[in-house]
LUMGURO-516043 format. One record per residue (C-alpha): x, y, z. Coordinates in pm, whole numbers, plus 50000, padded with zeros to 5 digits. Example, Ala and Ser with C-alpha at 12.3 -4.5 7.8 and 13.67 -1.06 7.14 Angstrom:
<keses>
512304955050780513674989450714
</keses>
This chain:
<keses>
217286698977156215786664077263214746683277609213546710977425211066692177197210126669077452208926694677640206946714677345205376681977300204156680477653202926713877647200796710277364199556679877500198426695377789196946722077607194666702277386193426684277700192636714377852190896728177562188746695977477187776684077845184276690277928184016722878201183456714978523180876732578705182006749679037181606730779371179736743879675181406767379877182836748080182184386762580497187776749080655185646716180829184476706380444180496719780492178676737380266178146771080363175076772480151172826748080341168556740080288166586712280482164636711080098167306706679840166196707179475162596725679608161416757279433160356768279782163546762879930164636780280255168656788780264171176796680529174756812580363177586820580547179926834280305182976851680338184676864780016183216838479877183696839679437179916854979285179456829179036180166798279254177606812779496175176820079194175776779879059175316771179425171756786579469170786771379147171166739679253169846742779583166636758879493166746741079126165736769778905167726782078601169816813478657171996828078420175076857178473176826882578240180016865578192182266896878254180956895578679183656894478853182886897579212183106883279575180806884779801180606880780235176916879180402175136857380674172126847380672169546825380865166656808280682165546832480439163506821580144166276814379807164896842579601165476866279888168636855379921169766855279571168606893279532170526900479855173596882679729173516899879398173116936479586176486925079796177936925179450176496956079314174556936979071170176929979018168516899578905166126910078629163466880478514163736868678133161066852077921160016815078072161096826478420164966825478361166426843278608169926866278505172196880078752173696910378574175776948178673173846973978480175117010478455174497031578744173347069778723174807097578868172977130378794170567155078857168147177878699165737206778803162757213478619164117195978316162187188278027161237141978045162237140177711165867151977801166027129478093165287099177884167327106077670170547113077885169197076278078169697061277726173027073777661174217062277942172917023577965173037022277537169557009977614166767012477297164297036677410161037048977176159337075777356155807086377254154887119077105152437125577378154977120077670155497155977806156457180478090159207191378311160697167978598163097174378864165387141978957168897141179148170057101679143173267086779300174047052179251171097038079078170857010178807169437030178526166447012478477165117018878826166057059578710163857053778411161097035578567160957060778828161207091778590158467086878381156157071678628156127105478825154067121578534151687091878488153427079278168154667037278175157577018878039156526990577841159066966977723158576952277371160846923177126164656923577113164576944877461162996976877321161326998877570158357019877470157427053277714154127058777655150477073777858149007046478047145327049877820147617034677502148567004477654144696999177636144717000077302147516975277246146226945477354148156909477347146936873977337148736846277497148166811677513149856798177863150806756577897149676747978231151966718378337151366705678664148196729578789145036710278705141296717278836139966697879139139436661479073135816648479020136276620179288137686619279636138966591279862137116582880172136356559680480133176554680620133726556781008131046569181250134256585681425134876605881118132816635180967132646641680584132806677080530133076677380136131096698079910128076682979817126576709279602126266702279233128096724178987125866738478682126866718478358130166734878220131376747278529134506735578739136076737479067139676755078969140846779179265143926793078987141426804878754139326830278965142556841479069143806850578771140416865478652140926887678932143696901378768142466913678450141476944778319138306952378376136146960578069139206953177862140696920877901139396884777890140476849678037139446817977922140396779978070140676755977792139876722977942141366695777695144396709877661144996724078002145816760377869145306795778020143876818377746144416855377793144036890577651145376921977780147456943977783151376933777830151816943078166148776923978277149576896578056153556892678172151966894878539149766868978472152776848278318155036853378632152466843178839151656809478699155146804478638155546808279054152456783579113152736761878857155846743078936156306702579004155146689779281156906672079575155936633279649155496617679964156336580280045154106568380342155386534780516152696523780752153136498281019149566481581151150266459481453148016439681637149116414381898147406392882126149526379782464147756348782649149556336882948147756307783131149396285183440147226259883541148366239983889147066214384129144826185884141142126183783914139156159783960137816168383602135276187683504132516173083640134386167083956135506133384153132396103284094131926065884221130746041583985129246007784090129085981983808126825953883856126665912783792124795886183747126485862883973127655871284306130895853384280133195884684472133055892684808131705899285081130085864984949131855830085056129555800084938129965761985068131295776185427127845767985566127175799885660124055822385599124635834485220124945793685126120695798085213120045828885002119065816484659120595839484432118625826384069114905822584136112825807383868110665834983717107795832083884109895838684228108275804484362111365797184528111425758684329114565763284183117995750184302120705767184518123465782184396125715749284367125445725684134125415697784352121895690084510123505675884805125005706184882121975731084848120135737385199116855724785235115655759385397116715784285122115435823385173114195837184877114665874684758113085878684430115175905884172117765911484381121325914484174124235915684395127825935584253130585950684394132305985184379133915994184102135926026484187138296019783854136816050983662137966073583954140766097083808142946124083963144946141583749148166164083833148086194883635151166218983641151076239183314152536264883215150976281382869152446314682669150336317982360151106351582101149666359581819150436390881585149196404581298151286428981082149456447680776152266470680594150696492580335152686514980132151436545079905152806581579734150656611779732151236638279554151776671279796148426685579909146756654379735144296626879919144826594879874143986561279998144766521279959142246498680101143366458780123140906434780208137496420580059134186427480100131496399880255128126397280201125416385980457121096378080482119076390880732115636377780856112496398580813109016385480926106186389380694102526380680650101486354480406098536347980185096396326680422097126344780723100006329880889103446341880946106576336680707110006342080757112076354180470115506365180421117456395480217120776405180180121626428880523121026468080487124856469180566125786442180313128326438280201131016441080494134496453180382137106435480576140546441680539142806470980594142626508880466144536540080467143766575580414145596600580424146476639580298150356649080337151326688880285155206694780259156076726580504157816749080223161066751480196161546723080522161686684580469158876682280748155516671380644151936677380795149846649580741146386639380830146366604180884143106578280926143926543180941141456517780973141176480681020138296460281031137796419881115135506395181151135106379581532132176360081542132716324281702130196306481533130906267081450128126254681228128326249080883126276273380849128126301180944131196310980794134206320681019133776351481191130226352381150127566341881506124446319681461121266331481606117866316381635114636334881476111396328081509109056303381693106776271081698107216258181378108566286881206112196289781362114686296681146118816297481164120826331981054124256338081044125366379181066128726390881111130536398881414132676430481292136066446781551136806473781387139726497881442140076533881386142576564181424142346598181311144946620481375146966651481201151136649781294153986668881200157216649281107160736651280937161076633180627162336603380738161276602581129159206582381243155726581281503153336556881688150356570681626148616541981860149836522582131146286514682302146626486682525144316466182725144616439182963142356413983141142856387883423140866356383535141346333783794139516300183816139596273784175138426239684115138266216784428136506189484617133656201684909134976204985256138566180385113139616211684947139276234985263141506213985471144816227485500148096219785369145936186985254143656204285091146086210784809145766176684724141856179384627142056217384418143616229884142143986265683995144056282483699144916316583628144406332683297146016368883156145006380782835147006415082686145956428882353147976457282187147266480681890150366499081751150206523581437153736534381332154066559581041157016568980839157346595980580159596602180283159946631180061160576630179723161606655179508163576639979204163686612479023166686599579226165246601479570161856577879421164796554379263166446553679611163156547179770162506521379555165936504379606165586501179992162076484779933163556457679747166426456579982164056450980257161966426980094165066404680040166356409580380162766395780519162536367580273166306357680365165456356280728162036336780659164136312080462166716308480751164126303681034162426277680799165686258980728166626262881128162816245281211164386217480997168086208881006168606226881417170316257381487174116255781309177106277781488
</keses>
């Protein structure tokens, strides 16, 4: 008895679980390796593009598959049971999901607010010769149990044999061979009446645009003389917009009978006609206006400079190897030797002013002066001095690299320009010449016509998502401009060149901007995710300098000894590289967001450990 209730206990246990645990919704069909064998390169995207291969594979889990894939809300009749076995090879989801259903003998019919439901109508089986429409409605109605009003004026005889049909197909069929329409009212009642009625019954709908909006009053841009504007530039009439949906849909109406009106404020669709034309009207905004995709461009601007430089051999200097002689007073050095009796103990070397000749030798003692003395007036005697002579050995060896990395990131909206622009903008004067009041000429100065000069960094760019793919078309400009001037006054700001106006007494000093600028325009086709190098220009230059002595340097093997040499390569590279990413949910822009931050850390990490190794020494 203890088994026995143990066991009741259990089962009820597991019952109430069972009965109070949340359903699960069906998994993906999956083959024997574990992949889905409902695949799309745009998951979640109204416009996906699917590829099933199914092999009596359950309805319903292929149903809750496509719903998710293609991220539209389908519903089924709860008493399908079916399996169904089809391949197929990129074919657009609704396509696919009518194709499925068919497999399974069933239709997908389109409810209010574009709810799709997969269903198994009744089929007909019959046929009838010159039968009276009334009759033939009537036996379509008994069989589906569908409501059916039919018109007093709908009349005549019809001949119809039908195998296999769903019955609504029969009906619409039927009556449209004698010009009469179905029209389908509240609580799924269908109406049969002649098509010059439905004029007369005319509904008004008010339709909530959501994501659709007119054309924007602004538009990026980048001035570039590589780069023609093509916008628009005629001016609408007051009232009027730019809104491609709406002369669409105005297309659509009745003429002479219905009306469509845009509502600006409120971004609503006004319309009035009759209910076909007004659920047409509905289904088509419900296919255009859906949410669009996002794109998250990563842009990598890289500039680098490479300066390699060996400089070998002797160098005398820039002005080359000189002789100085420095002069004295008092020729105490040689090739003089006084008191030996010889002939400089007669030259006087201090004459009295007046270069009479009076004054003593050059002892101290009379007695040892020379009574004939020779007397050369201003003459200083030195010797050579060859101390400021320098050679210097050079051997040098000189790798200089500089690189400048601008990362801009920005999401567009699919089909959307847009455009981030980092920099500042500088101003500058120019000199103009003008006549003044007495005749004479003045110089004056004004801001430049091209002031100010933006200098910095900017992207533009238009991305379109291929439907139904995760590659993406975009057209790409980048654009860098910088200031190169070399001038070194205080007058002139960095990057900007001095220059000299004017003349006589009217000169004058300006400083105007030397501006490199950078530009690529370019439309590519990527994955979501893939990455291109957009520019890779690169340009190289080479100089080679000799510095020697006359006719020392030309000797050989010595010569070496009296030259030096300096060679001089300069290589400048541009790289663009551009990366993608799609987004199509909320999850993908949080995922986006998280590897940002992750790679922000991961740089400031490695900037923290090449600081700390600049201090303490590498560490194993």
């Amino acid at each position: 008895m203890q088994a026995v209730r143990n066991g009741i206990i259990c089962a009820l246990t597991w019952f109430l679980t069972s009965a109070t645990a949340p359903a699960q919704e069906a998994t993906a069909p999956k083959d024997a390796q574990g992949k889905e064998e409902i695949r799309s390169e745009a998951e979640g995207d109204r416009s996906s593009r699917l590829t099933l291969k199914l092999k009596d594979r359950d309805l319903r889990d292929v149903v809750l598959s496509i719903r998710r894939k293609a991220n539209v809300n389908i519903i089924m009749d709860a008493s399908i049971e079916a399996t169904v076995t089809i391949d197929l090879q990129d074919v657009p989801w609704r396509q696919a999901l009518t194709l499925v259903a068919e497999q399974a003998g069933c239709v997908v019919t389109e409810a209010d607010g574009g709810v799709l439901k997969v269903e198994k109508p009744p089929r007909v089986y019959f046929a009838f010769e010159n039968t009276d429409i009334q009759k033939v409605i009537d036996t379509i109605a008994k069989i589906s149990g569908a409501n059916i009003v039919v018109a007093p004026e709908v009349k005549g005889t019809i001949t119809v044999r039908l195998k296999n049909i769903p019955w609504r197909d029969a009906l619409e069929a039927s009556v449209k061979t004698l010009g009469f329409v179905v029209v389908q009212e509240d609580r799924g009642i269908l109406r049969v009446v002649p098509a010059s009625n439905i004029q007369q019954d005319l509904e008004t709908a008010a339709i909530q645009l959501r994501y659709v909006r007119p054309s924007s009053t602004w538009m990026p841009f980048v001035t570039s003389e590589y780069i023609a504007d093509l916008r628009p530039r005629q001016q609408l009439p007051p009232g009027q917009i730019r809104f491609t949906l709406l002369n669409t849909l105005k297309d659509m109406i009745t003429p002479n009978v219905g009306s469509l009106e845009y509502i600006n404020e409120t971004n609503v669709i006004m319309v009035k006609d009759t209910r076909p034309v007004v659920e047409t009207i509905r289904r088509t905004i419900a296919m255009i206006d859906v949410e669009p995709s996002q794109i998250q461009l990563d842009v990598r601007f890289v500039t680098t400079s490479n300066e390699d430089l060996l400089d070998i051999g002797v160098s005398p200097g820039g002005s080359g190897w000189t002789g100085r002689l420095g002069l004295g007073q008092i020729p105490t050095r040689l090739p003089f030797n006084l008191g030996s009796g010889g002939f400089d103990d007669r030259i006087i070397a201090n004459p009295t002013a007046d270069n009479s000749g009076g004054a003593a030798g050059p002892f101290a003692d009379p007695g040892q002066n020379l009574p004939a003395t020779t007397n050369i007036p201003q003459v200083v005697f030195g010797a050579l001095n060859l101390t400021e002579v320098t050679a210097t050995l050079r051997l040098l060896k000189k790798d200089a690299r500089s690189e400048i990395v601008q990362a801009p990131q920005i999401t567009a909206l699919d089909h959307q320009t847009a455009t981030i622009f980092v920099g500042e903008a500088v101003r500058y004067a120019q000199a103009r010449v003008e006549q003044g009041q007495a005749g004479g000429l003045l110089l004056a100065l004004e801001e430049g016509d091209e002031s100010p000069v933006s200098v910095g960094f900017q992207l533009l760019t238009t991305p379109h998502i291929v439907p139904g793919t995760d590659k993406v078309i975009m057209e790409v400009i980048p654009q860098r401009t910088a200031l190169t001037g070399t001038g070194s006054t205080s007058l002139a700001p960095a990057g900007f060149d001095v220059f000299t106006v004017g003349s006589g007494g009217q000169e004058g000093i300006i400083a105007l901007p030397r501006v490199s600028s950078s530009t690529l325009a370019t439309t590519v086709l990527l994955r979501s995710g893939q990455t291109a190098v957009l520019g890779g220009l690169k340009s190289k230059s080479e100089s080679e300098t000799v510095t020697k002595l006359p006719l020392l340097g030309d000797i050989p093997l010595l010569g070496y000894l009296f030259k030096g040499k300096t060679k001089q390569e300069v290589t400048n590279t541009l790289l663009v590289f551009i990366t993608p990413q799609v987004i199509r949910s909320a999850e993908d822009m949080e995922q986006s967001m998280q590897r940002a931050l992750e790679e922000r850390v991961r740089d400031h990490r490695s900037s923290l450990a090449q600081q700390r190794e600049a201090i303490f020494g590498r560490t194993n």
